[in-house]
C-alpha angles and dihedrals in degrees: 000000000000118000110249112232114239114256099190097072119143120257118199121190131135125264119234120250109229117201105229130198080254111053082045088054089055093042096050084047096049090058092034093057085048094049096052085041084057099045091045093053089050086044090051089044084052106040095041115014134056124198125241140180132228113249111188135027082252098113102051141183095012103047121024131205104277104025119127132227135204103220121199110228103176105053096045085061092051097039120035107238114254139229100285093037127137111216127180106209132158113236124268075339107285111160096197084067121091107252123261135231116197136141119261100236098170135015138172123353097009133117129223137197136158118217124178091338096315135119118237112193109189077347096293113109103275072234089229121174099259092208087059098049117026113225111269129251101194121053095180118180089344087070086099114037127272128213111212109219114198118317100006125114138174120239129190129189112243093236091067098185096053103040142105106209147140086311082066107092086211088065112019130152100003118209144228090251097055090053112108091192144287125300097266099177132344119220127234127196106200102199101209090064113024094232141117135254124200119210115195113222114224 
């Protein structure tokens, strides 16, 4: 008798994927959605930034000679910048001058004042991390204290020892008025690859 071979064997093979209208909707949406994402952001860059670059090693290492900056012109003029700030200003105004990126370390209503090297902010230590900022040899025109009126405020490049800043008579208190705008992102080349790289500010 001969042996019946089993029918019932398991077959395994792949089904096809069909695309489907509906898969091809969701995909169209998906790069539409990024496209609009994109132009908005270069709307945004246009309406409301402006772009800078660094002059100077005086805000390293954070910021390096060269770099450039997307500043953000609409809200500064809306909200005052605050103590930690970075502001890019031109000085007393001047618009012949480059313009100038330095941290807000003091603003209205406060008094300032540098002693051996250290920060006094309504005569307290500004308490700042002294492997960060180095301690300051020149006090300048902070070596007596400074009261701040409405809408001044005293700026100082992180790199303390190689900065012109709000202790140069030249510059001084700088005011609301002189500000361009607030450090929005600051943009990075990576050499390997060519590409950009956007670092958002606060």
């Amino acid at each position: 008798m001969r042996s019946r071979r089993n029918r019932n064997t398991l077959s395994f093979h792949q089904k096809k994927k069909r695309i489907t209208p509906a898969v091809v909707r969701e995909i169209f949406s998906w790069i539409f959605v990024t496209l609009l994402a994109v132009i908005l952001s270069i709307a945004l860059v246009l309406a409301f930034g402006m772009q800078v670059k660094v002059i100077g090693d005086s805000m390293e290492p954070g910021l390096y000679n060269g770099q450039s900056l997307l500043v953000d012109r609409v809200l500064t003029k809306i909200t005052s910048p605050k103590t930690g700030d970075i502001v890019v200003f031109l000085p007393n105004g001047n618009v012949n001058s480059h313009y100038y990126v330095k941290r807000v370390v003091a603003s209205s209503g406060d008094t300032v004042q540098i002693t051996e090297g250290i920060l006094y902010i309504n005569g307290e230590p500004a308490g700042e991390d002294s492997v960060t900022f180095d301690k300051m040899e020149d006090s300048g025109i902070a070596a007596n204290p400074i009261k701040l009126g409405s809408g001044e405020y005293f700026v100082l490049g992180d790199n303390r020892n190689s900065s012109e800043d709000s202790r140069s008579a030249n510059i001084g208190i700088v005011k609301q008025s002189m500000i361009i705008g607030k450090a929005w992102f600051k943009l990075k080349y990576e050499d390997a690859s060519g590409g950009l790289i956007l670092n958002h500010y606060r």
